[in-house]
N, C-alpha and C positions, 0 to 999 in steps of 0.2 A: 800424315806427318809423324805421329806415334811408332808407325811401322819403321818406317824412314828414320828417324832415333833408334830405335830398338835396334835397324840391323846397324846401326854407324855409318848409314847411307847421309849423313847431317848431325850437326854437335850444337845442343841448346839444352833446353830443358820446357817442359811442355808443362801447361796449370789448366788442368780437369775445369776448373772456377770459371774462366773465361774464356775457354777455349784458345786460347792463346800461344807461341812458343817464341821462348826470349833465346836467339840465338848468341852462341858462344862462337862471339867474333877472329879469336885469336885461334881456336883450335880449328874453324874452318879454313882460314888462313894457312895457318901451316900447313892443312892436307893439299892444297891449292900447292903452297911452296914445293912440296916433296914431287907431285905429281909433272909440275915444272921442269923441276930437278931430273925427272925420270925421262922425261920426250926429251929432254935436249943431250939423252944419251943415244946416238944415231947408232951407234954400236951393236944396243941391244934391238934397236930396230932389226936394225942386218941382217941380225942372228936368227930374228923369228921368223924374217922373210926367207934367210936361206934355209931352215929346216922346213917351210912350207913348199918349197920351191920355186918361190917369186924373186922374182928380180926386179931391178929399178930401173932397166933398161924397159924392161916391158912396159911399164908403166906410160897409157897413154892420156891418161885424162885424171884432172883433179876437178872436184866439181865444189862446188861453193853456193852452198846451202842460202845464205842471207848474210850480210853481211856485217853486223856488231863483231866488235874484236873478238870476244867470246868464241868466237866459230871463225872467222878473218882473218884475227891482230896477228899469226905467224904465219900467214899465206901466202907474203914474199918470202919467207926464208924455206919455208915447202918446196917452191915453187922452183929457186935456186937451185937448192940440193939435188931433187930429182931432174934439174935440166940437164946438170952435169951428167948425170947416165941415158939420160933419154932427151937427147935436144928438141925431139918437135911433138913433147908435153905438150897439153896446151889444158887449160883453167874454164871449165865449162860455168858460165852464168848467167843470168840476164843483164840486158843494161843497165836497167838500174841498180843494181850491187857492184859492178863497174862504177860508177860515178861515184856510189855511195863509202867504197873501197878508196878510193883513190880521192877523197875530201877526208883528210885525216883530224881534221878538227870539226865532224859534224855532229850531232845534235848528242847521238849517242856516246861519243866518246866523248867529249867533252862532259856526262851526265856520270860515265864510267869513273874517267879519270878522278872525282869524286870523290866515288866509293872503294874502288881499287888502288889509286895511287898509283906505284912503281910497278905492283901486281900486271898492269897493264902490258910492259914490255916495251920491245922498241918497236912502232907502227911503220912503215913505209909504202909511197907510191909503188903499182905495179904499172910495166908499159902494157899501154895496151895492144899490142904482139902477143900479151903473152895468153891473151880469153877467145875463147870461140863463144860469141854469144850467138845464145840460143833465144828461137820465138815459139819457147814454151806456147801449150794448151792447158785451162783447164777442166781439162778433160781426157779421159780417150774411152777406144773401141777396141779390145784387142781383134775384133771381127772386121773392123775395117783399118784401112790405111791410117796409122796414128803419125800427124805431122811432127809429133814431139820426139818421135825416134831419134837417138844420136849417132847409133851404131847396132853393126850386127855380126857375132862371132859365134863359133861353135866352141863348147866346151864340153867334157865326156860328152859325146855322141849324144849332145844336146843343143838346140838352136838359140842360143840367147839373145835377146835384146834389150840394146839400154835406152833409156826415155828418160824425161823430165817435163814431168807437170807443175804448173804454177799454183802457189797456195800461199797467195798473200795474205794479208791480217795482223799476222804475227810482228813480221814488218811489210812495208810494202814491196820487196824485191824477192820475198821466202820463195823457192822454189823446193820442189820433192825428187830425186832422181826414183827410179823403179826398172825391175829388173821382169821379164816375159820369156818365159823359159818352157820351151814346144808348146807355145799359145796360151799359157797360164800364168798368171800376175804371182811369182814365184819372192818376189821382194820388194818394200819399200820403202824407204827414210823417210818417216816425215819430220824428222828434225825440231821443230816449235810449232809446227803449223796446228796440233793438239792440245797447248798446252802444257803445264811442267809438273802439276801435280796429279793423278790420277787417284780416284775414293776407290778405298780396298773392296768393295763389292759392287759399286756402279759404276758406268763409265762418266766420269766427271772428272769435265780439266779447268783449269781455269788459266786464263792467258798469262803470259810472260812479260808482255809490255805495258808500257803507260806510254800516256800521247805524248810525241804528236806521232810515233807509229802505230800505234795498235790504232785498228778500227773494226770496233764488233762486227756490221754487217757484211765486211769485207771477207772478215775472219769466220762467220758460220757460210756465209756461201762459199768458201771455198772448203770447206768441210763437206 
């Protein structure tokens, strides 16, 4: 957390005394606001997509890690935007982030609205037309037939494949997409399924939820 201060990765002030750090509620806010301010500028999206050479027609799949607004709450207006270029999009998740997406007054956002307030945004149903649910494993073999596979494309005279493994705990719907690229586990999001804070010389995380989603033994077996 020191570090995380130090680089203005987080705005508080920290007491050596009791180890403790009193967050400076209003200046994380604002960075929160400007950041807002910055995604709902689709423009400069555009712009980075077209000097990389992406397009949004291309775009076949949004995938949806777990579903707290946090990572969610703008997944219909995602969702939207890129249908318009690419109509047969489709929102890769499990069922459970499906139901838990589409109950806009459940446990967590109601816990959100809270703390956040207006911060929140405006929440909405997605049909469900618009998800390919997947029957995540967790697990796989890149040596053998992995059922979690979603697709397979070649990119530079390379064989890619995309996957999603299930890594509940964090909440119970967390999934991880990952990327196998000519046989080797070449990428992974684990999104919360580790954790939010990591100790600058050990590997030590500590969960992100309180119940009733987090559940320890869920959360290290699927670690």
């Amino acid at each position: 957390m020191k570090k995380m201060l130090k680089n203005g990765e987080i705005y508080g002030e920290y007491f050596v005394r009791t180890k403790s750090l009193a967050f400076d509620q209003q200046a994380n806010i604002n960075e929160i606001d400007e950041l807002i301010d910055l995604y709902k500028q689709w423009e400069k999206l555009l712009r980075y997509m077209k000097r990389n050479n992406m397009s949004l027609t291309s775009v076949k799949y949004i995938i949806a890690s777990h579903y707290p607004f946090d990572h969610n709450g703008g997944l219909w207006k995602l969702f939207d935007e890129i249908k318009i270029h690419s109509p047969n999009v489709k929102i890769i998740s499990s069922f459970e982030t499906i139901k838990l997406v589409n109950i806009l007054e459940n446990t967590s956002n109601l816990r959100s609205r809270k703390s956040f307030g207006p911060l929140m945004g405006e929440l909405r149903m997605i049909e469900e037309s618009a998800f390919k649910v997947l029957k995540s494993e967790n697990y796989f073999d890149i040596n053998e037939s992995c059922p979690s596979i979603i697709d397979k494309f070649e990119l530079k005279d390379s064989d890619v494949e995309l996957g999603v493994i299930k890594s509940p705990g964090h909440s119970p719907d967390h999934i991880c997409p990952f990327f196998i690229r000519d046989g080797v586990v070449d990428f992974v999001y684990v999104g919360e399924s580790v954790g939010i804070f990591i100790h600058e010389t050990k590997l030590v995380t500590l969960p992100s939820s309180s119940a009733p989603d987090f559940n320890y033994k869920v959360y290290m077996d699927s670690n």
